[in-house]
C-alpha positions as CSV (number, residue, x, y, z in Angstrom):
1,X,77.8,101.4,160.3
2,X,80.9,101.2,162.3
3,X,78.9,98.7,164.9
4,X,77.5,96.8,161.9
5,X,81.3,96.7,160.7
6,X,82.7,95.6,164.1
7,X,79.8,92.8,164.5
8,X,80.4,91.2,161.5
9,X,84.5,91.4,161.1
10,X,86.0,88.5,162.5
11,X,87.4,89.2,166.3
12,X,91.0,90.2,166.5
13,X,92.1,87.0,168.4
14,X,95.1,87.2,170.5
15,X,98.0,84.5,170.4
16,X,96.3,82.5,174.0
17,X,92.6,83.9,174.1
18,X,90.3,83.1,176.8
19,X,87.0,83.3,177.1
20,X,84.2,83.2,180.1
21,X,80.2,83.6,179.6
22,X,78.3,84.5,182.1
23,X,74.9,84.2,182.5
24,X,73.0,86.4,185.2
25,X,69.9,85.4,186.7
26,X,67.7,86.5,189.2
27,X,64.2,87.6,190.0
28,X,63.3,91.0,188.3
29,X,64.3,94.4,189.6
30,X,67.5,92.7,191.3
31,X,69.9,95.1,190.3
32,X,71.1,92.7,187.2
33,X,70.9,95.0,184.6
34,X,72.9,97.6,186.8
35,X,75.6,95.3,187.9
36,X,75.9,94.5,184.0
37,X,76.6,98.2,183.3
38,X,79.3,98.5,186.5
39,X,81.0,95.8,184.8
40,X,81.2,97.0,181.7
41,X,82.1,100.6,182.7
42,X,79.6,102.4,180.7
43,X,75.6,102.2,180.5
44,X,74.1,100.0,178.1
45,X,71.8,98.2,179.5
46,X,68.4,100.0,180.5
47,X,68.2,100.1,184.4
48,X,64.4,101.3,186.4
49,X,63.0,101.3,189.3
50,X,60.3,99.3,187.9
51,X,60.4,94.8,186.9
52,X,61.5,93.9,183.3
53,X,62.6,96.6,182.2
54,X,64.8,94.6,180.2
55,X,62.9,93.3,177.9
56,X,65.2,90.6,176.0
57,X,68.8,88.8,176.4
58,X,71.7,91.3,175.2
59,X,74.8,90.7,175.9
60,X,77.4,93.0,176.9
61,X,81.1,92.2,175.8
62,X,84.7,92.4,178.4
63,X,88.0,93.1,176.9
64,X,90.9,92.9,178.9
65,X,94.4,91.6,177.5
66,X,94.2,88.6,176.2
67,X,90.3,87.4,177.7
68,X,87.4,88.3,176.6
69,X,84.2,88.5,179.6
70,X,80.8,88.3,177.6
71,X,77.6,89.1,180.0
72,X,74.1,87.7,178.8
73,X,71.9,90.0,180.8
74,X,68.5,88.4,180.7
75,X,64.7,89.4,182.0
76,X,64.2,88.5,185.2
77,X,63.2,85.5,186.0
78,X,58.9,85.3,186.0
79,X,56.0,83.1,185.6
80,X,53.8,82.9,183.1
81,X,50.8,84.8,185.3
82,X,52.8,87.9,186.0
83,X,54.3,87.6,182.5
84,X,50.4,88.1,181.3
85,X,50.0,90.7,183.8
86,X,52.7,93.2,182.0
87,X,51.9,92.3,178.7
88,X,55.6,90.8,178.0
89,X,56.6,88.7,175.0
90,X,56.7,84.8,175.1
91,X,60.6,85.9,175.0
92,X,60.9,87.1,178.3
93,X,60.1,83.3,179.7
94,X,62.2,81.8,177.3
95,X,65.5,84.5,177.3
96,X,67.2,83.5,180.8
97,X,67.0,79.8,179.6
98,X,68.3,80.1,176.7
99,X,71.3,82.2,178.2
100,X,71.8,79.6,180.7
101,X,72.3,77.6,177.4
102,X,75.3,78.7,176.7
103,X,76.8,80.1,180.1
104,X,80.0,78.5,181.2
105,X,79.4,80.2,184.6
106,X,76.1,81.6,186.0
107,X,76.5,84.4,188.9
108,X,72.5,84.6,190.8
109,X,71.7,88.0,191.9
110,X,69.5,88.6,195.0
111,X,68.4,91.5,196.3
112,X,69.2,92.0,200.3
113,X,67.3,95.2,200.8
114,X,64.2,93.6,199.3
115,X,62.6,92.2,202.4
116,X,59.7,90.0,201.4
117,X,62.1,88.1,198.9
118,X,65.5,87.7,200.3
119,X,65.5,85.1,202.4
120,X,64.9,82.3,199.7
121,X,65.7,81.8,196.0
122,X,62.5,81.9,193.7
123,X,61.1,79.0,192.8
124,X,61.9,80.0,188.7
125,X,65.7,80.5,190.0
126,X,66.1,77.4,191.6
127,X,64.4,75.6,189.2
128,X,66.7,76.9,186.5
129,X,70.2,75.8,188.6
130,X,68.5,72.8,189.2
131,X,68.3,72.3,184.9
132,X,71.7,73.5,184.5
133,X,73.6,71.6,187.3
134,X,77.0,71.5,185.3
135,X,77.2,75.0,185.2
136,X,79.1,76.5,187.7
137,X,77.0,79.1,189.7
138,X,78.0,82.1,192.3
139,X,75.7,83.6,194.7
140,X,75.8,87.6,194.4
141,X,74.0,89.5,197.1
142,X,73.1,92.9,195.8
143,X,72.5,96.4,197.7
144,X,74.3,95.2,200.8
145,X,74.9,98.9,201.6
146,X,71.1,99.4,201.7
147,X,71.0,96.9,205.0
148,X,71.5,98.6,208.3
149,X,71.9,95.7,210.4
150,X,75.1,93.9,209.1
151,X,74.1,91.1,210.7
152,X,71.2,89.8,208.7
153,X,73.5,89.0,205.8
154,X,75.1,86.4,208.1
155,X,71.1,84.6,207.8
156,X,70.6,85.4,204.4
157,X,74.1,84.3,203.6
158,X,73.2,80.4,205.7
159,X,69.6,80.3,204.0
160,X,70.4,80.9,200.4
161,X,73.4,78.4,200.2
162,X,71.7,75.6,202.9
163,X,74.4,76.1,205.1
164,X,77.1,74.6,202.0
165,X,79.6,76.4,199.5
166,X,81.7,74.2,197.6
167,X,80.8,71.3,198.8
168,X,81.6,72.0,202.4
169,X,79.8,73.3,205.4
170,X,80.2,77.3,206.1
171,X,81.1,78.4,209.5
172,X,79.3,81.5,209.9
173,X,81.0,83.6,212.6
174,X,82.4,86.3,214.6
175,X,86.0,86.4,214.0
176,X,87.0,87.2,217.6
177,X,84.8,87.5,220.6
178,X,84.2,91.0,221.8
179,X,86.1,91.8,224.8
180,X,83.6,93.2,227.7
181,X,85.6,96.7,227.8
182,X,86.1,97.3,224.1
183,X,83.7,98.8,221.8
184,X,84.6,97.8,219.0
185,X,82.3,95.2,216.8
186,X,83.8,91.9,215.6
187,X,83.7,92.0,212.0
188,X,81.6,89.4,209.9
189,X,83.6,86.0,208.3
190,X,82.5,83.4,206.1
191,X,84.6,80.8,205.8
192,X,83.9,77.1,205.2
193,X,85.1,73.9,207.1
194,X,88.4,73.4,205.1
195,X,92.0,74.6,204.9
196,X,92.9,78.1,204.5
197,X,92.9,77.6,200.8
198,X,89.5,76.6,200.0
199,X,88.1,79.5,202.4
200,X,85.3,81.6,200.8
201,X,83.6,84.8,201.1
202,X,86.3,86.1,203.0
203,X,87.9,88.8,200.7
204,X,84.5,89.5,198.8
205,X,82.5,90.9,201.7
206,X,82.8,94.7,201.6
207,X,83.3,96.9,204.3
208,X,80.0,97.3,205.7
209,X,79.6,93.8,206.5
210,X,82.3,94.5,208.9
211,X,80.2,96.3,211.1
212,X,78.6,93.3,212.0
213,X,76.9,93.0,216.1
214,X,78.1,90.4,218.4
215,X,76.1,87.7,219.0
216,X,75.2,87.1,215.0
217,X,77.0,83.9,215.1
218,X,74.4,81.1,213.3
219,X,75.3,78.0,214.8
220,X,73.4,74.9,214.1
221,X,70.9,72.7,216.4
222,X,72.0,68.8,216.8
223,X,68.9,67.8,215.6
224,X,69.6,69.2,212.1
225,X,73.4,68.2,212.0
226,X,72.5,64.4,210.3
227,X,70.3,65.8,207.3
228,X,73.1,68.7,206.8
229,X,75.5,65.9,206.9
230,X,73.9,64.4,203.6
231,X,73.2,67.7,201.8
232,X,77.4,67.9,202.5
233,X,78.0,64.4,201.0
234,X,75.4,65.5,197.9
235,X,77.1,68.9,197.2
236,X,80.7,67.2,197.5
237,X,79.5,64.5,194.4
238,X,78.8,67.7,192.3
239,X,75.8,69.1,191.6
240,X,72.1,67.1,190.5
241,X,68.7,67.6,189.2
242,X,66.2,68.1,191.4
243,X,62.6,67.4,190.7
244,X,59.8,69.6,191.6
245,X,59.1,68.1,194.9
246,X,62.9,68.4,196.1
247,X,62.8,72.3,195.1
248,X,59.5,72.8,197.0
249,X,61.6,72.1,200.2
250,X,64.4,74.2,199.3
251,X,65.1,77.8,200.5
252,X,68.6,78.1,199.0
253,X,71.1,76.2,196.1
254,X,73.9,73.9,198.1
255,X,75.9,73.7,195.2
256,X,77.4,77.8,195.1
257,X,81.2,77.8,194.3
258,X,81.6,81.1,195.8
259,X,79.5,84.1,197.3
260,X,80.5,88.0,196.8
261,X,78.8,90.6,198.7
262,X,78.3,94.2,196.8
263,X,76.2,97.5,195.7
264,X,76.1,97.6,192.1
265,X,74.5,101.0,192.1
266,X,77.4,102.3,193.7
267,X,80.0,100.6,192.1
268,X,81.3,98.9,195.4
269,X,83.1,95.3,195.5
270,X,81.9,94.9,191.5
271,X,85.9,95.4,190.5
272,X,87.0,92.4,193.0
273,X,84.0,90.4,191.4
274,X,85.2,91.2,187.8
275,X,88.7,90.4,188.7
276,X,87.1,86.8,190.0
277,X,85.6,86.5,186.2
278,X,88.7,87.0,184.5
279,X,90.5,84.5,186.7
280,X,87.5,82.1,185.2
281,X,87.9,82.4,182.0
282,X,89.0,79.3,180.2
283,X,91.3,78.9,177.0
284,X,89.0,79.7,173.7
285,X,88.3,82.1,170.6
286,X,86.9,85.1,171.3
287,X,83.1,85.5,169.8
288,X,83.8,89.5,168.9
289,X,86.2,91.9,167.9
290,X,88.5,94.0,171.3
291,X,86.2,97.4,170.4
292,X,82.4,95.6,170.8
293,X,81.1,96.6,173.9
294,X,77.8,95.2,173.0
295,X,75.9,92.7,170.8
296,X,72.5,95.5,170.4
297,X,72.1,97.9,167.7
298,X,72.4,101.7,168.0
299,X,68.8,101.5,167.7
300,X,68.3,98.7,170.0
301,X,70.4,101.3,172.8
302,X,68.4,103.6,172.1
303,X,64.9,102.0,172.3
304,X,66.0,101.0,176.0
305,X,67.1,103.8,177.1
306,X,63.9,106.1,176.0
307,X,61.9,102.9,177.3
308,X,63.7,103.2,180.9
309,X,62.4,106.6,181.1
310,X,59.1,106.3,180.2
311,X,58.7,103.5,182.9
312,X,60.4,105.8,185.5
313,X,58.0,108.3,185.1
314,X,54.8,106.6,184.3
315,X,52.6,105.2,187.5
316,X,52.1,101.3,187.6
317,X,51.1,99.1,184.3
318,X,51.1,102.1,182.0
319,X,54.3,102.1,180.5
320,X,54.0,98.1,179.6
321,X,51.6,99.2,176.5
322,X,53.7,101.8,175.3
323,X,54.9,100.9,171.9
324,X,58.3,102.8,170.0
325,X,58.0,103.3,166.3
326,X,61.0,105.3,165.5
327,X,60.7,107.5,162.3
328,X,63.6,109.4,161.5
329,X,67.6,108.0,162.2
330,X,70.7,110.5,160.3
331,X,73.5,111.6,160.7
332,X,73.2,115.6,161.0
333,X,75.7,118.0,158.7
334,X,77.9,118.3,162.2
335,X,78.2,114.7,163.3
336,X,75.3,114.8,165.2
337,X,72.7,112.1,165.3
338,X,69.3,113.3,164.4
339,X,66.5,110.6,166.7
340,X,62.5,110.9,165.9
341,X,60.4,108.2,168.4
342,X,56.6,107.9,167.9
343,X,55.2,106.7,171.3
344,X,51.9,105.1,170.7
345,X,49.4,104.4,173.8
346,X,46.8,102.2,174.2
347,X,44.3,105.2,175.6
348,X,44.1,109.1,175.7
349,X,44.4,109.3,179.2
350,X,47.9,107.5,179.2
351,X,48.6,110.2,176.4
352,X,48.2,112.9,178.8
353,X,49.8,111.5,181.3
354,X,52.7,110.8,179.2
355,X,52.5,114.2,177.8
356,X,52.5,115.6,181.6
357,X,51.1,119.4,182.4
358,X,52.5,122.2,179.7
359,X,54.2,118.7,178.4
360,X,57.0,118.7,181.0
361,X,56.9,114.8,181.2
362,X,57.4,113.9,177.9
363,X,60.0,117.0,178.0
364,X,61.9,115.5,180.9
365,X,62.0,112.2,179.3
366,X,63.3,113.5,175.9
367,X,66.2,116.0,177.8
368,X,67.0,112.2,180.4
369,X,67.0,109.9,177.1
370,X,69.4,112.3,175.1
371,X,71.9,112.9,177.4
372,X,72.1,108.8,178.1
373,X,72.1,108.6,174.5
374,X,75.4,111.1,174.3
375,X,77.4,109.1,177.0
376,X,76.7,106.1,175.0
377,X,77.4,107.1,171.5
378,X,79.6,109.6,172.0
379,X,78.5,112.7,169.9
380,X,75.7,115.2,170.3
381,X,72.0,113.7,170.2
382,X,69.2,115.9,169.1
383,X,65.9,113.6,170.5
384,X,62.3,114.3,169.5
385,X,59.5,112.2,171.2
386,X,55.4,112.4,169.8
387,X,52.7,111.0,171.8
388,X,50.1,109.3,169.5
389,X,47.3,107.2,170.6
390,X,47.4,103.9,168.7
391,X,44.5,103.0,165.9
């Protein structure tokens, strides 16, 4: 009730409000969800192991003096086939275009630890920057403490932006050279072709990326230097629509403003990325009230959160076909919230295995779910799960 109350008030406007939405995209399992919750300073948002485990756009809502931060955190960004594959709604191609929709700045999450996928933006990313050109975008590279060589982020950090951050070209560097009897390393910088001012990257590296080896300077061949010269002059006109045969060359998006280097699991660089957000935020009403912290229902909180459970502790495709019916939803005689969840399966065998041995799975999940559940809403949460197969 008091959510339902907040949602529908009108927002408590300050005398100057700002405002800043942000849309973040990236290929499932990039850590957007998580980064969401860092942000926001308390878990909301369903986080697994496992792709799309969010499921459909929410958005998550900043409050800080007089500007208001609100995060769409989308589905990863998929293709129809694997969108068949896990059984997911029409929603869940439709979702992160829709919140690019309405974004006035888009942050693009990658995933450095991710081998097989970090050294280019998906094809469904770049074609959505490449729809959206007037929105500004910033390139976020996740899990950087999950790298041990430092050095790679100096590559990654060339490939994904084409060698160009605000419409100039990066010098990707050592910032002093080593001397022959010192052991120290010379740390990482980023910084583009411009004066001091307009340097990037810099101050939104953390400290691992300090450790980087000598020797992982990325300079660039002559033969290259006239085709970067015109990808320069493009990015310094502002950002275009590319068709589909532009993008099938492409490895990275020219047209960043800014790149931040962090681990959203553990909470590091996210404040000095949040303090970039709220610099961004431009003069407008706020869209809720100072005490929202998010835009889903109790029930919609708690149907991700039982959800991210089930997927963390089901092998593969199983959990995809789960389906939550929830039954019973009061208020106990001690302020407790009383939850009943019928979990229906597609087979018997996913039954037991949901179930687990003496039921110690579907035990584990109820105990993991409730206490989630209590750091969300504040008050003691008595859970009940059933297993049913589905008629």
């Amino acid at each position: 009730e008091e959510q339902d109350r907040l949602l529908q008030n009108r927002p408590d406007q300050p005398q100057n409000p700002k405002v800043l939405r942000i849309a973040i995209i990236g290929a499932p399992n990039a850590g957007k969800s998580t980064l969401s919750n860092q942000l926001l300073g308390r878990k909301v948002f369903p986080v697994s192991q496992k792709v799309h485990t969010t499921r459909c756009k929410a958005r998550g809502v900043i409050t800080y003096k007089d500007t208001q931060l609100i995060i769409l955190d989308t589905p990863g960004l998929t293709s129809p086939f694997k969108a068949k594959r896990h059984k997911l709604d029409e929603a869940m191609l439709t979702d992160p275009w829709d919140s690019m929709k309405h974004a006035d700045l888009v942050l693009v999450l990658v995933d450095v630890s991710d081998h097989w996928t970090r050294n280019c933006l998906s094809r469904e990313v770049l074609n959505c920057l490449s729809q959206f050109p007037q929105i500004p975008s910033v390139l976020v590279l996740n899990k950087v403490d999950l790298l041990k060589k430092k050095f790679i982020l100096l590559e990654l950090v060339t490939e994904l932006t084409e060698g160009i951050v605000n419409g100039r070209k990066l010098e990707v560097r050592s910032a002093f050279k080593q001397n022959s009897d010192s052991s120290a390393k010379p740390p990482l910088q980023i910084s583009q072709a411009s004066p001091p001012e307009n340097r990037v990257g810099e101050s939104h590296c953390p400290q691992e990326a300090n450790k980087a080896q000598e020797g992982c300077s990325l300079g660039n061949s002559s033969d290259t230097r006239a085709s970067e010269s015109s990808l320069v002059t493009e990015a310094a006109q502002g950002p275009k629509r590319f068709g589909p045969r532009d993008l099938k060359n492409m490895k990275g998006w020219p047209f960043f403003q800014e790149i931040f280097m962090l681990a959203a699991l553990r909470g590091e660089e996210v404040d000095t990325l949040k303090r970039y957000l709220l610099m961004q935020a431009k003069p407008g009403p706020w869209e809720f009230h100072s005490d929202v912290l998010t835009s889903q229902s109790p029930q919609e909180i708690c149907d991700n959160i039982i959800r991210e459970k089930i997927l963390e502790y089901l092998p593969l495709e199983v959990p995809y076909g789960v389906i939550q019916v929830t039954e019973i939803w009061e208020e106990g005689p001690s302020g407790e919230l009383l939850i009943m969840q019928n979990l229906l399966v597609p087979r018997k065998s996913h039954m037991m295995m949901l179930i687990g041995r003496g039921g110690k799975v579907i035990s584990r999940i109820a105990q993991e779910a409730g206490q989630d559940l209590m750091n969300v809403f504040l008050c003691d949460v008595h859970l009940k799960l059933k297993v049913e197969v589905k008629s």
